[in-house]
N, CA and C of each residue as an Amber inpcrd file, in Angstrom:
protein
   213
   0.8470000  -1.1770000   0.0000000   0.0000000   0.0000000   0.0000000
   0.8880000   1.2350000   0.0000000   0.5760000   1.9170000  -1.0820000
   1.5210000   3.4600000  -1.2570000   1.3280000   4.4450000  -0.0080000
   2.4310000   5.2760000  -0.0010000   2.0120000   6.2960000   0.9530000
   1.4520000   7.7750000   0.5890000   0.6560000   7.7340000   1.6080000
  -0.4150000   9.1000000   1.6610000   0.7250000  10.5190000   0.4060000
   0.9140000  11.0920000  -0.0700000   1.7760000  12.4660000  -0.5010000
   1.6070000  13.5730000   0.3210000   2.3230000  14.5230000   0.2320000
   2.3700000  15.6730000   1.4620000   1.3530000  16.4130000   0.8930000
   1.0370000  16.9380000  -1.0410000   0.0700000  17.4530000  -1.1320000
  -1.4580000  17.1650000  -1.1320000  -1.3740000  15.7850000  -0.9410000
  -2.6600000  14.8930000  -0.5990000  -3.5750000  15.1780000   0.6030000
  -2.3290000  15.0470000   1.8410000  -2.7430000  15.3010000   2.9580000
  -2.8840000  16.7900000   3.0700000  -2.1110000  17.7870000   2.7630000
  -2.8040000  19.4530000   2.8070000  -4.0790000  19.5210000   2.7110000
  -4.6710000  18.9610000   0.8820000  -5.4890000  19.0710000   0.5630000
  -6.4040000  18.7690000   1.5350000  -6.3760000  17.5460000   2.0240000
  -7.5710000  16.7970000   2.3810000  -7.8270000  17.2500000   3.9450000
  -6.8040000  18.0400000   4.4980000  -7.2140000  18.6010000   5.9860000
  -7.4310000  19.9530000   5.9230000  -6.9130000  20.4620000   4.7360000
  -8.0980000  22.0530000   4.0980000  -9.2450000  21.7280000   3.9730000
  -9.8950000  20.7840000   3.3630000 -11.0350000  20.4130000   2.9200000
 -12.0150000  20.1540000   4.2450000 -11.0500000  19.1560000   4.9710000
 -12.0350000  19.0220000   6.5480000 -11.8190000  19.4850000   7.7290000
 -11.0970000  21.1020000   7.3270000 -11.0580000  22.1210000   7.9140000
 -12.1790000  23.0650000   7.9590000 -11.8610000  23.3690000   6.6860000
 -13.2880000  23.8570000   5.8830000 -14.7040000  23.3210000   6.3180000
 -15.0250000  22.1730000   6.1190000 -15.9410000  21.2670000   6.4180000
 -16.4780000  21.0920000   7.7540000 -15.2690000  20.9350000   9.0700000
 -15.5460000  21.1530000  10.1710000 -15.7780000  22.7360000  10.8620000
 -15.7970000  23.9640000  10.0350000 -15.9800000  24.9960000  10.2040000
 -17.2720000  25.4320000   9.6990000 -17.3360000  25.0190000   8.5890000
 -19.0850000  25.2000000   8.7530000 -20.3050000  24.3440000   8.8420000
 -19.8540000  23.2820000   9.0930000 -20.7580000  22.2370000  10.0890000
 -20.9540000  22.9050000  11.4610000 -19.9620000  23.8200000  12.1620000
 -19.7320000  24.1970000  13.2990000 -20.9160000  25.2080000  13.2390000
 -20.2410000  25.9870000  11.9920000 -21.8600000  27.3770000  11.9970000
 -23.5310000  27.1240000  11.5410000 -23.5010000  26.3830000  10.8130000
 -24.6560000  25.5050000  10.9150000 -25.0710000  24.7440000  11.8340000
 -24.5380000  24.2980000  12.6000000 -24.6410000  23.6520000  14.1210000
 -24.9940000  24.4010000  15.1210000 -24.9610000  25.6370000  15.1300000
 -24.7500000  26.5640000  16.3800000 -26.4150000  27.6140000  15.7270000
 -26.4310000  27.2300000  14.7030000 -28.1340000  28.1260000  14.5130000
 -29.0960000  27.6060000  15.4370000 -29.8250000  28.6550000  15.9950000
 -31.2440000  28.1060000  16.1960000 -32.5050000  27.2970000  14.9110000
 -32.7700000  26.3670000  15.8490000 -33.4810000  25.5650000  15.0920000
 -34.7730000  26.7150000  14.2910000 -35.2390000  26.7350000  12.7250000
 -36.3840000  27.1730000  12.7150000 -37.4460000  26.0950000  12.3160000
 -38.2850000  26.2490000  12.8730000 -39.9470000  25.5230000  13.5210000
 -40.5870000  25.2870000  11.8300000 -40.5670000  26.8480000  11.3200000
 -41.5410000  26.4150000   9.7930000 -40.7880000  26.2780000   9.2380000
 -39.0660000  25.9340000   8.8820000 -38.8150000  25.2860000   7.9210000
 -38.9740000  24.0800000   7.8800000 -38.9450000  23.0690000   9.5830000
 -39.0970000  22.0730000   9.7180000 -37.5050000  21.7070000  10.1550000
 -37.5490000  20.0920000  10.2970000 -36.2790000  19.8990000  11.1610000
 -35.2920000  19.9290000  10.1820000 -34.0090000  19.9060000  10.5290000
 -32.8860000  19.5390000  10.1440000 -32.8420000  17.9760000   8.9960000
 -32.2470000  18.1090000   8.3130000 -31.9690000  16.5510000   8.0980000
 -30.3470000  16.2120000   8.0210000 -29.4730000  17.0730000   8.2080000
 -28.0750000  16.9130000   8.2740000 -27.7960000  17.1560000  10.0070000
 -27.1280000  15.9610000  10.4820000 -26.7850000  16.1200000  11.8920000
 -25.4230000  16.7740000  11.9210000 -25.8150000  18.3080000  12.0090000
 -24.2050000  19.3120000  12.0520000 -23.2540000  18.9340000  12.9010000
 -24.0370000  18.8640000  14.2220000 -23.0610000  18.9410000  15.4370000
 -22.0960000  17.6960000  15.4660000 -23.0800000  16.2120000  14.8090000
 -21.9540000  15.3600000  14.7390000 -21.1120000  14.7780000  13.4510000
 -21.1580000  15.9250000  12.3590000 -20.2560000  16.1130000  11.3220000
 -19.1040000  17.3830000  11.7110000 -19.8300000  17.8380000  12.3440000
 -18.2810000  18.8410000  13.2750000 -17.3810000  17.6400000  13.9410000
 -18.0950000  17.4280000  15.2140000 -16.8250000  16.5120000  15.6000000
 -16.6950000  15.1670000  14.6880000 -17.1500000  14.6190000  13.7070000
 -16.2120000  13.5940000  12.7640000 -15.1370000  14.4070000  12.5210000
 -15.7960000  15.1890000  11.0750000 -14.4930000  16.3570000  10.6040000
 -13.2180000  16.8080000  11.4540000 -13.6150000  17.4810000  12.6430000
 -12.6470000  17.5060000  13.7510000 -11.7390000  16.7010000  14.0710000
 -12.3640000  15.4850000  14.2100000 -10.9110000  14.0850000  13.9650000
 -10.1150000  13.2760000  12.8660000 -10.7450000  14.0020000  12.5140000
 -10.3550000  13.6630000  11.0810000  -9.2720000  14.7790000  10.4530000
  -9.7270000  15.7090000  11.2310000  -8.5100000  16.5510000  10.8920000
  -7.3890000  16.4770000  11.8920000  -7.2810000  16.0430000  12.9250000
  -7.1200000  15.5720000  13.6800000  -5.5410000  14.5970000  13.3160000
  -6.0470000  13.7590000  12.8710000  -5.3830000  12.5910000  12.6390000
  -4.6630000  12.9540000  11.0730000  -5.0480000  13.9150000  10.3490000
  -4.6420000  14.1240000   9.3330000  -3.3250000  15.3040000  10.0800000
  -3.5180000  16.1140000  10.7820000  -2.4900000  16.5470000  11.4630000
  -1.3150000  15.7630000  11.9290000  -1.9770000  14.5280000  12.5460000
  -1.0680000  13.9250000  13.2770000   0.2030000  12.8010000  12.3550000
  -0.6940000  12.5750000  11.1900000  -0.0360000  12.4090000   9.6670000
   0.8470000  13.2310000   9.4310000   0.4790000  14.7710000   8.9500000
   1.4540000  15.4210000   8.4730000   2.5140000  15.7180000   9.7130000
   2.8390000  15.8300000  10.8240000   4.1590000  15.8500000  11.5710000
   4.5800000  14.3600000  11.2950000   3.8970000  13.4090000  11.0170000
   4.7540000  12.2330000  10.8210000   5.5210000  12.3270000   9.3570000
   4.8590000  12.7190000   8.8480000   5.5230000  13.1860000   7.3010000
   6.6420000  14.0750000   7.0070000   6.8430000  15.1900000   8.4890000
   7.9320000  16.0940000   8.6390000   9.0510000  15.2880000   9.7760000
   8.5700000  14.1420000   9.8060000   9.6220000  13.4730000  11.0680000
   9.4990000  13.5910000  11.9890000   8.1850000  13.9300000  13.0290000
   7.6350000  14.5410000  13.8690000   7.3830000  13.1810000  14.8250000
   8.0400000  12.8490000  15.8270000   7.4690000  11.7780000  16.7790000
   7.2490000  12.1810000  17.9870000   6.9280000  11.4470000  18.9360000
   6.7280000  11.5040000  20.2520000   7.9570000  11.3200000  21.3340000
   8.3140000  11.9640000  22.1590000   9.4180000  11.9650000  22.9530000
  10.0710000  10.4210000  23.4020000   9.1400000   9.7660000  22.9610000
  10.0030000   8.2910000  24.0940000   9.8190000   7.6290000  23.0270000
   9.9000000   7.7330000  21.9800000   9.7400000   7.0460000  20.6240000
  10.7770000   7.6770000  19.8260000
């Protein structure tokens, strides 16, 4: 299995940067009554996105040689 590319991973934690930022502002509206409910669950596509960027972070310091102190 090939490895991830450095511009792969930019891309893809801009994207669910992006993504977890306005899931966040759509999440944080008050509900309105006559449009009716929601059908996208914001609050828990924020925190997916969030770990996901997350771990895509934790990728790219591995990609710059980035480890943990006792490792």
């Amino acid at each position: 299995m090939g490895r991830v590319s450095l511009s792969l991973t930019l891309i893809l934690l801009a994207v669910c940067l992006a993504v977890t930022v306005f899931a966040g502002w759509r999440g944080q509206r008050p509900p309105d009554l006559l449009k009716g409910v929601r059908m996208a669950p914001w609050r828990f596509l924020m925190l997916l996105f969030g770990a996901i960027s997350f771990l895509l972070a934790v990728h790219l310091a591995a990609l710059f040689g980035i480890t943990h102190p006792g490792g």
